[in-house]
C-alpha positions as CSV (number, residue, x, y, z in Angstrom):
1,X,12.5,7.8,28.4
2,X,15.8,7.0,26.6
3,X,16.8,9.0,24.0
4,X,18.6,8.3,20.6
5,X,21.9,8.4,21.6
6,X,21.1,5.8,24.5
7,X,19.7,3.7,23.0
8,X,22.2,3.3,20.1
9,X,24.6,2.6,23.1
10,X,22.2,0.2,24.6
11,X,22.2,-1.5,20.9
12,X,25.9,-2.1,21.0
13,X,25.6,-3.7,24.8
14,X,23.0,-6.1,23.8
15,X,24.5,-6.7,20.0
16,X,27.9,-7.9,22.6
17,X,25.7,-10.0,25.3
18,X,23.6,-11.8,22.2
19,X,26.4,-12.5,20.2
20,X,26.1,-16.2,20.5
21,X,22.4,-16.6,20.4
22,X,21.6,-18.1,17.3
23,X,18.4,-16.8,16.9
24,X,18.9,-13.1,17.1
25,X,17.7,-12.2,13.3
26,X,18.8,-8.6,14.0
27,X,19.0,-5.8,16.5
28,X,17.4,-2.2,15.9
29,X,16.7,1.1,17.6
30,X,12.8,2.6,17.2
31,X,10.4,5.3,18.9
32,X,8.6,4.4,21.7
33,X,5.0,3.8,20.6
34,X,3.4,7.1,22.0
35,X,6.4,8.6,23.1
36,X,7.6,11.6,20.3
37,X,11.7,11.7,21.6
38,X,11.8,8.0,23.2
39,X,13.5,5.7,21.9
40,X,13.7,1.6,22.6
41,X,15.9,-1.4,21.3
42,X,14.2,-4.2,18.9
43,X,15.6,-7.5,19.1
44,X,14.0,-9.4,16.2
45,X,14.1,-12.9,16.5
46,X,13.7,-16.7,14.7
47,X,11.2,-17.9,17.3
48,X,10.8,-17.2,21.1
49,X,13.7,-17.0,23.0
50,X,13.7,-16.2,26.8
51,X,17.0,-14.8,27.3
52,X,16.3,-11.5,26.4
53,X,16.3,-8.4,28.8
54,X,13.4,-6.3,29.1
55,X,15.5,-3.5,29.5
56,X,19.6,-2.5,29.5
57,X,21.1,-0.2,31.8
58,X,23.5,2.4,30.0
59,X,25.7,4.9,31.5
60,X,25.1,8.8,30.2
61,X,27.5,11.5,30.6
62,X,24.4,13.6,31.3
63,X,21.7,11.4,33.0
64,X,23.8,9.0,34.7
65,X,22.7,5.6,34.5
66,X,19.4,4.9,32.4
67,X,17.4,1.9,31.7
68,X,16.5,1.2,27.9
69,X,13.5,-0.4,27.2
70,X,13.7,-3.7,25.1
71,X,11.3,-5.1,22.7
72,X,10.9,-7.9,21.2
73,X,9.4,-9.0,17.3
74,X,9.0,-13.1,16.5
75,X,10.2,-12.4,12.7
76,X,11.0,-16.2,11.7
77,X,14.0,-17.3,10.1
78,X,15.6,-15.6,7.6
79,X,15.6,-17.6,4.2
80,X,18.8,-18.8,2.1
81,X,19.5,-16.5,-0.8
């Protein structure tokens, strides 16, 4: 369990390790499906890409070192304007 705070930080980590990956559409936090004060990173993305982590470890002041859980969402590419 991660909560919001941690996984905002492990946003940032991955928003800086993805930087370069083309297909990264966008990067989000959302609850944990079933879990009321959990909280996850999206990583939405053009088409499948293997070089996303299932997880990020962050470092709380609290906790100590916790592993935030990483999703993924195919959302396609995003369309010219």
């Amino acid at each position: 369990m991660s909560s919001l705070e941690q996984a905002r930080h492990a946003k940032r980590e991955l928003r800086r390790r993805l930087a370069e990956l083309a297909d990264v559409v966008g990067i989000g936090v959302a609850r944990e499906q079933g879990a009321a004060d959990s909280y996850a990173v999206v990583v939405r993305l053009s088409r499948p890409v293997g070089e996303i982590p299932r997880s990020v470890r962050v470092f709380d002041t609290e906790a100590g070192d916790v592993d935030v859980t990483v999703h993924t969402e195919i959302v396609g590419p995003l369309r010219p304007e």
